[in-house]
N, C-alpha and C positions, 0 to 999 in steps of 0.2 A: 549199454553203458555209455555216459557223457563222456565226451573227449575234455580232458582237463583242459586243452587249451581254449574251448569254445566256452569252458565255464567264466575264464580269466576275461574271456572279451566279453560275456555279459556284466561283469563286475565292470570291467573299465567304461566300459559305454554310461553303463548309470551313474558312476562316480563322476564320468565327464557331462552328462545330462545335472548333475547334484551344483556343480561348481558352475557351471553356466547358467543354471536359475539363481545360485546365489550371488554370482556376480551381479546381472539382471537385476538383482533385489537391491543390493547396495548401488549400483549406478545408479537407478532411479531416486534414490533414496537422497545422493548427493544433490543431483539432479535440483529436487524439487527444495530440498530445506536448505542444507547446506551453498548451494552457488547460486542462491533467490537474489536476485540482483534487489528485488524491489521489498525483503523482507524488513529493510529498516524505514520504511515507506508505511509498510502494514504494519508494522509495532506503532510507530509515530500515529498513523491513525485510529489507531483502535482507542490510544490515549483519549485523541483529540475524539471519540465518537463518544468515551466517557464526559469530558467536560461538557458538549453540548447536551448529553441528556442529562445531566446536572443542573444546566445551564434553564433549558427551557425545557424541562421533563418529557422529552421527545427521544426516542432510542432511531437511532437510523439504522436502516438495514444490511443488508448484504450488498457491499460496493464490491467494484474490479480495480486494478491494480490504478486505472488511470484517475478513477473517481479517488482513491485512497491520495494521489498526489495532487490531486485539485485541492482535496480537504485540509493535506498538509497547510496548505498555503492561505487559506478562509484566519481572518485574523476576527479575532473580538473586538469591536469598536473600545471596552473600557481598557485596552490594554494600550492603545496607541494614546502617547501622550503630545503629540506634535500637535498645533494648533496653526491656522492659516494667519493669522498675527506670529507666529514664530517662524513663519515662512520669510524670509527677504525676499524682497524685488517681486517680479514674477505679478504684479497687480493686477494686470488685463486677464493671465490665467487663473486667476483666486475668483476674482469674479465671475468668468466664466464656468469656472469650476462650481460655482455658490449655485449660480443659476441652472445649468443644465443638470445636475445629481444633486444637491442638496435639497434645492427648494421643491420639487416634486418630489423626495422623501415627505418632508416636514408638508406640505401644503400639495395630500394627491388629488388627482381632479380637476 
């Protein structure tokens, strides 16, 4: 015959095995969705991976958190409306600037 007491302690051992996997399941749970420091980084790019394969029908693939905040920051030339005549002052660096990145844009080779 089982000793009722020794039944009790297999009930609680698994009960306490039951609640320390479910903890387990929900820490990790918070863990990974819930405290993503970098999840409004991953929405904001997923956006931005939509308009570029809109954009130039190219789908970009599987980035990491750091590529995801590099991409955040990628602007579209038609959205910036500042012009180097809307620049004041700053002459010697407009032209410097004209010359070392634009002109080898427009003119490579």
């Amino acid at each position: 015959m089982v000793d009722p007491k020794m039944k009790n302690a297999g009930a609680d051992l698994v009960a306490s095995l039951f609640v320390g996997v479910v903890t387990m399941v929900v820490g990790t749970f918070m863990m990974k969705w819930v405290l993503n420091p970098n999840a409004a980084s991953a929405k904001a790019a997923k956006h931005k991976k939509r308009e570029i394969k809109e954009r130039f029908g190219r789908d970009i693939q599987a980035t990491n958190d750091y590529e995801n905040m590099v991409l955040n920051e990628v602007l579209d030339p038609d959205q910036i409306s500042a012009t180097f005549d809307s620049i004041g002052g700053l002459d010697k660096i407009k032209d410097r600037l004209k010359e070392v990145v634009i002109l080898p844009l427009i003119r490579p080779g």
